[in-house]
Each structure stands twice: as structure tokens, then as C-alpha cells.
ROPA-521433 format. One line per field, with one value per residue (C-alpha): x, y, z. Coordinates in steps of 0.02 Angstrom, whole numbers, plus 50000, padded with zeros to 5 digits. Each point is the difference from the previous one (the first is absolute). Layout:
xx = c(X,...)
yy = c(Y,...)
zz = c(Z,...)
***
This chain:
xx = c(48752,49889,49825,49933,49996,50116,50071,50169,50076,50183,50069,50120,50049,49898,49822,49983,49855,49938,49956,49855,49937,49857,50000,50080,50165,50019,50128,50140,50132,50084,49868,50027,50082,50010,49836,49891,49948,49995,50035,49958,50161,50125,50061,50024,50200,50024,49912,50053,49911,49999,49923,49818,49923,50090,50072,50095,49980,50128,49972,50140,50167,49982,49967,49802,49934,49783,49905,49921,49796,49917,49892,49831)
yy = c(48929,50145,49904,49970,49830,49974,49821,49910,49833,50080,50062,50145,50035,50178,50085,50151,50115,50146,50144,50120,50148,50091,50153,50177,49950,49830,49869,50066,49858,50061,49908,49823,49904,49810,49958,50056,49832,49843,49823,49855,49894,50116,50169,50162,50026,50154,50090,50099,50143,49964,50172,50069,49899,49828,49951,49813,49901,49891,49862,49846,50109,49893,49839,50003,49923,49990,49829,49918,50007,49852,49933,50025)
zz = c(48460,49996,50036,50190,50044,49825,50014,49910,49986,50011,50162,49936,50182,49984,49948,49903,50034,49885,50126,49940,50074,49890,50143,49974,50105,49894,50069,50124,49985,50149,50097,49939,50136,50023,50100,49830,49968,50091,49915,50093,50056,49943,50073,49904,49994,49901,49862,49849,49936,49794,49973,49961,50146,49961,50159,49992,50171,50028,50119,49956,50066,50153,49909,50020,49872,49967,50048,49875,50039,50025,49843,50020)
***
């Protein structure tokens, strides 16, 4: 997913997010760390940096698992 507030019906265990930085210095991907994003229910367990700003972050290594939202 590479949309704010982008929503599924599968729960892959993780969330990708496409990284952009249209300054001079661009993206340093030294600086991605766990607490980048916050999903509701679920904590961040480890992320994996796919490469020109894609950053994977994995939240299911500790069996969390997303709740499903109540219909509206």
C-alpha cells in the first residue's frame, strides 16, 4: 500500500509504504526504524528495507493479526 488511509480485505501480516522525498538530500534509508507508522491493534515487529524508499513493516512475527472493522 502506497496510499494514506489505503484500506484491504487481506491481512498479509505486513504494510508496504513507498517513501518519497522531493528535497535535495532525498530519502536516507538509514533512518527507517520500526515506530514509522502506527497500525491500530497490531505492533510493528520488524521492517525490511525493499530499496528506493520501499520499506516492508512487518507486524504478524508475534502472531498479531488486524481486527476486522466494524460495518458501518
Amino acid at each position: 500500500m502506497s496510499q494514506p488511509a489505503a484500506t484491504t480485505s487481506q491481512d498479509l501480516g505486513y504494510i508496504e509504504v513507498q517513501w518519497t522525498d522531493t528535497g535535495a538530500a532525498g530519502v536516507d534509508a538509514a533512518s527507517f526504524g520500526i515506530a514509522d507508522v502506527q497500525i491500530t491493534g497490531v505492533d510493528i515487529d520488524q521492517i525490511e528495507k525493499l530499496g528506493n524508499g520501499l520499506v516492508r513493516y512487518r507486524y504478524n512475527l508475534d502472531g498479531d493479526v488486524l481486527t476486522a472493522e466494524p460495518s458501518r
